[in-house]
C-alpha positions as CSV (number, residue, x, y, z in Angstrom):
1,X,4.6,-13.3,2.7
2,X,1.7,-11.1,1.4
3,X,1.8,-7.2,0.8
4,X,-0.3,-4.1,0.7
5,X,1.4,-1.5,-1.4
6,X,0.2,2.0,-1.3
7,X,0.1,4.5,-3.8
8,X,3.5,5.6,-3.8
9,X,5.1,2.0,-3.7
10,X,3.2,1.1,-6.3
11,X,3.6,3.5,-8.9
12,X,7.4,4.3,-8.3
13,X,7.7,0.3,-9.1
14,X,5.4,0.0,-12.0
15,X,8.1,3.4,-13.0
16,X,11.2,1.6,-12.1
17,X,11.9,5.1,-9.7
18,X,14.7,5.0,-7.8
19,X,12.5,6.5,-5.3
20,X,11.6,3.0,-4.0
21,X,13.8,1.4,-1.2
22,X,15.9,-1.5,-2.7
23,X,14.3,-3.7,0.4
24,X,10.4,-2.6,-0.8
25,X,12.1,-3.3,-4.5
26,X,13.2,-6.5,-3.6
27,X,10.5,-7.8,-1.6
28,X,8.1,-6.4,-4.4
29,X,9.7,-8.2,-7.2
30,X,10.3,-11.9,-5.0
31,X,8.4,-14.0,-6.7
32,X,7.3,-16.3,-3.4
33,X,5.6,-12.9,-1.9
34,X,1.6,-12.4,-3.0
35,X,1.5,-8.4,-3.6
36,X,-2.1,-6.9,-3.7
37,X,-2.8,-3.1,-4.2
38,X,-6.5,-1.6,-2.8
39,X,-9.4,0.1,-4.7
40,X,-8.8,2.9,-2.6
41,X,-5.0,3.0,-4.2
42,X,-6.2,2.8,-7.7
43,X,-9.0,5.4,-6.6
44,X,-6.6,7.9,-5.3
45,X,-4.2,7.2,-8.3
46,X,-7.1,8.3,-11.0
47,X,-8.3,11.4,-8.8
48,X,-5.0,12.6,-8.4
49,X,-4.5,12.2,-12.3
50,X,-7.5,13.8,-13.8
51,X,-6.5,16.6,-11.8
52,X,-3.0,16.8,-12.5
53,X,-1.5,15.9,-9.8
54,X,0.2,13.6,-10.7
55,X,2.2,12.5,-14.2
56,X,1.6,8.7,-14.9
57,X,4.1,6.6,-17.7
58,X,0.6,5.6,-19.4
59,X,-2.8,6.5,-19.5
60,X,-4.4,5.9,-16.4
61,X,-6.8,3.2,-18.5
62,X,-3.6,1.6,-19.8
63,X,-1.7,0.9,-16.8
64,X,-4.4,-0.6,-15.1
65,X,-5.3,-3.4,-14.8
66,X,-3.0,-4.4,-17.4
67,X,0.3,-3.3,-15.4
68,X,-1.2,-5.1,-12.3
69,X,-1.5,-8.4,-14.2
70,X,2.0,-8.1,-15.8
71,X,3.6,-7.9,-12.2
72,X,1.3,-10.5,-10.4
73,X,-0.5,-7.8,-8.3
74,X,-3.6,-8.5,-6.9
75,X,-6.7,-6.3,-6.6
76,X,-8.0,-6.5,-2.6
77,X,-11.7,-6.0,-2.3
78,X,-12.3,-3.3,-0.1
79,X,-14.8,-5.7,2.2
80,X,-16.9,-5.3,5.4
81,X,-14.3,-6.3,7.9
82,X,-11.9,-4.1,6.4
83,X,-14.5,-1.1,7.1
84,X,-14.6,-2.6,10.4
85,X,-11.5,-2.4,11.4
86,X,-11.2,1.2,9.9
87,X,-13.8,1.9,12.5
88,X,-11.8,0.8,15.2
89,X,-8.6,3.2,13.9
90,X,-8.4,6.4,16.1
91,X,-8.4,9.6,14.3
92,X,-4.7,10.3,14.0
93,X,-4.0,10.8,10.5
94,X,-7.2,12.3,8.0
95,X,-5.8,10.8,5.0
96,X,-9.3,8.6,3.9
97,X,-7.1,6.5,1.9
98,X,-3.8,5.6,3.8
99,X,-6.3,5.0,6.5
100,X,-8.4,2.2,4.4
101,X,-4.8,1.1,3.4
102,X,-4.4,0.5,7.1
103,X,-7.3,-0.9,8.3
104,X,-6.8,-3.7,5.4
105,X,-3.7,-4.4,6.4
106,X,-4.5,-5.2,10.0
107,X,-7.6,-7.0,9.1
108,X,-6.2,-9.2,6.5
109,X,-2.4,-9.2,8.3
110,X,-0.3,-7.9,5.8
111,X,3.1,-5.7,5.1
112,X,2.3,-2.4,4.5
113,X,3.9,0.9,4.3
114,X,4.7,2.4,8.3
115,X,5.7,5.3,6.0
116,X,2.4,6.3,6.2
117,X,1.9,8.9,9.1
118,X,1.0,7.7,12.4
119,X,0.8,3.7,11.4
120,X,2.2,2.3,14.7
121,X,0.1,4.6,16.7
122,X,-3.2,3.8,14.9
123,X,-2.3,0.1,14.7
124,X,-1.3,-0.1,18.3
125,X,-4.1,1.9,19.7
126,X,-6.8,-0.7,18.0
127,X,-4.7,-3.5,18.4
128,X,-1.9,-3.5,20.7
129,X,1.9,-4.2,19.2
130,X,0.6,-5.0,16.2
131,X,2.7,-6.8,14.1
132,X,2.2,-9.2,10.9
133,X,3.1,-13.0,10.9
134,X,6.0,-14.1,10.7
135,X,7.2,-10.2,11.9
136,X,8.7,-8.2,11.1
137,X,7.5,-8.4,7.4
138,X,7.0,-4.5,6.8
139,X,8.8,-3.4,3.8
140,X,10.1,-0.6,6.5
141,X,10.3,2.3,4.2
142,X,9.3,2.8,0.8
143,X,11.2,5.9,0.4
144,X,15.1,5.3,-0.7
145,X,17.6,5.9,1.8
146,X,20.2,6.1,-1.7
147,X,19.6,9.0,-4.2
């Protein structure tokens, strides 16, 4: 199975948090699943950290790409069906980024986060009961259940 993780996935797993689900953790670390991570992630990960937002375990030019390639995560290109399909999204959540998160996901057909607000709603409004093959692949929710 292939994944899209977004920002939070990925950094509470590159942080070993116990803020990621033991199902994302699990279908993160199985080696048969391909695991890509957006520019858009990465973009929002560095503007979030030069203004201090956000507390990283390494220097933002450390961790990546190097962490990436240490746990087999793929960059996605952020390419022009992608934008396409962001086109088609209605305008129920203004997050820029979760929103090119989403429209990658549907155009390439890969788990993603439905934590993000309003997922099923944009992905059904563009593209009916939208779910990846074979369903239901979705890590569910990122967020532990178990604190």
């Amino acid at each position: 199975m292939k994944g899209l993780l977004d920002a939070h996935a990925l950094l509470w797993f590159l942080a070993g948090s116990s803020k990621l689900s033991v199902r994302a953790r699990a279908f993160i670390q199985d080696q048969r699943n391909t695991l890509f991570v957006s520019p858009a992630t990465l973009w929002e990960i560095g503007i979030k950290d030069s203004l201090g937002k956000l507390s990283l375990p390494e220097p933002f030019e450390q961790l990546f790409p190097a962490r990436l390639d240490d746990s087999n995560i793929l960059l996605l290109p952020i390419l022009i069906p992608h934008l396409h399909e962001h086109q088609r999204l209605p305008v129920l959540h203004n997050d820029p980024f979760d929103r090119l998160i989403i429209a990658q996901a549907l155009a390439e057909d890969l788990a993603t986060s439905p934590a993000i607000p309003n997922f099923h709603r944009m992905a059904r409004s563009c593209c009916g009961e939208w779910q990846p093959q074979p369903p239901p692949h979705f890590f569910c929710s990122f967020a532990s259940t178990s604190r």
